[in-house]
C-alpha positions as CSV (number, residue, x, y, z in Angstrom):
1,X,18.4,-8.4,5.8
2,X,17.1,-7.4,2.1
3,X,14.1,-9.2,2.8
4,X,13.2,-6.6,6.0
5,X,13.9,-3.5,4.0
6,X,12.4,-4.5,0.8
7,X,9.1,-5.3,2.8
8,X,9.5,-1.6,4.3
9,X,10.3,-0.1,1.3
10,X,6.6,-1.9,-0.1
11,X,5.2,-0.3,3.3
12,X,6.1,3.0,2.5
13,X,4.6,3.1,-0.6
14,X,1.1,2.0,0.8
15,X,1.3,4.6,3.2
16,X,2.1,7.3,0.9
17,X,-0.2,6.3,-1.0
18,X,-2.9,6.5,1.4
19,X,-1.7,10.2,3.0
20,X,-1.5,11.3,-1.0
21,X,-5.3,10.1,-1.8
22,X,-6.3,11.7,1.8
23,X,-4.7,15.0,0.5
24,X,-6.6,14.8,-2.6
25,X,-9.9,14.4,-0.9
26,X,-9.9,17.6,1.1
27,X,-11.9,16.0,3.7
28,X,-10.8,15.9,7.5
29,X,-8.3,13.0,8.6
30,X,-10.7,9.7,9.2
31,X,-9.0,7.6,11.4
32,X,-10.9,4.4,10.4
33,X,-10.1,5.0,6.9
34,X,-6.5,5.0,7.5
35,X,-6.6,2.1,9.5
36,X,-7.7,0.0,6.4
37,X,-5.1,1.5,4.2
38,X,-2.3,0.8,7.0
39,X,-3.5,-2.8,7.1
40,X,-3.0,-3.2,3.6
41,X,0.3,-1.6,3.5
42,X,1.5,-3.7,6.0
43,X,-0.1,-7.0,4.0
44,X,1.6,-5.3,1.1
45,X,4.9,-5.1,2.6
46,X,4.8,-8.9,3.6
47,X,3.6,-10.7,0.7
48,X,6.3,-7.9,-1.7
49,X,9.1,-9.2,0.8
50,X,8.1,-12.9,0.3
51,X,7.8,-13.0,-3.7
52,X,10.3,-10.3,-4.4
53,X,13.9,-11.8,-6.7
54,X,16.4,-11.4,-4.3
55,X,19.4,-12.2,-7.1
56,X,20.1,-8.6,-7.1
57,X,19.8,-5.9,-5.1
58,X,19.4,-2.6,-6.8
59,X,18.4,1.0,-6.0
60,X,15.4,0.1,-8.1
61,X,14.9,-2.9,-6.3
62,X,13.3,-0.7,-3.7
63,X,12.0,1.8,-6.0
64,X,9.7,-1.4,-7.8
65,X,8.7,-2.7,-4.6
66,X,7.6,0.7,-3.4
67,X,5.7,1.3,-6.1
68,X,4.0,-2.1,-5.5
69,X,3.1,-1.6,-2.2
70,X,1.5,1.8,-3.8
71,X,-0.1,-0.1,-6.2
72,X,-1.8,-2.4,-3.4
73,X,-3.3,0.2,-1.4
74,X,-4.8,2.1,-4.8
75,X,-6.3,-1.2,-5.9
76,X,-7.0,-2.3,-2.5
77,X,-9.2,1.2,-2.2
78,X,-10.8,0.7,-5.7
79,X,-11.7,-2.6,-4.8
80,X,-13.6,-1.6,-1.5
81,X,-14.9,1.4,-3.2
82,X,-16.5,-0.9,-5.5
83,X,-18.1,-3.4,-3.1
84,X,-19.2,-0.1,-1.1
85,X,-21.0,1.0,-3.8
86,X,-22.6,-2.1,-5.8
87,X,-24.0,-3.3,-1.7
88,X,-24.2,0.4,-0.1
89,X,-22.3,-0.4,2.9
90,X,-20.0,2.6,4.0
């Protein structure tokens, strides 16, 4: 059962991460945009579930794994920014 809500837990954190950079932007809500951010959340919630320690459970268990789903969906963007702009497809 761990494995379920540490995946969510990584989920989350993708997702936040995506509405936070989305506030930042001041630019209307893209719906294709989202849609790649949601898709690495949800990668980021599977492959955090699979390699996460499970020998102990913690509060900060789910705290870390949130934070690495975060971290997936910011370096995930960076990432694509950076194709986007070395090729200059949008």
């Amino acid at each position: 059962m761990e494995i379920i809500f540490i995946g969510v837990a990584a989920f989350l954190g993708g997702i936040v991460a995506a509405l936070l950079g989305w506030t930042e932007t001041n630019e209307a809500f893209d719906a294709r945009k989202f849609c790649s951010s949601l898709i690495r959340a949800i990668i980021a919630g599977g492959v955090i579930a699979v390699a996460f320690n499970y020998s102990e459970i913690t509060l900060l268990s789910f705290l870390i794994a949130f934070l690495a789903g975060a971290g997936v969906d910011a370096g995930g963007n960076r990432i694509a920014g950076a194709i986007s702009a070395r090729t200059g497809i949008k």
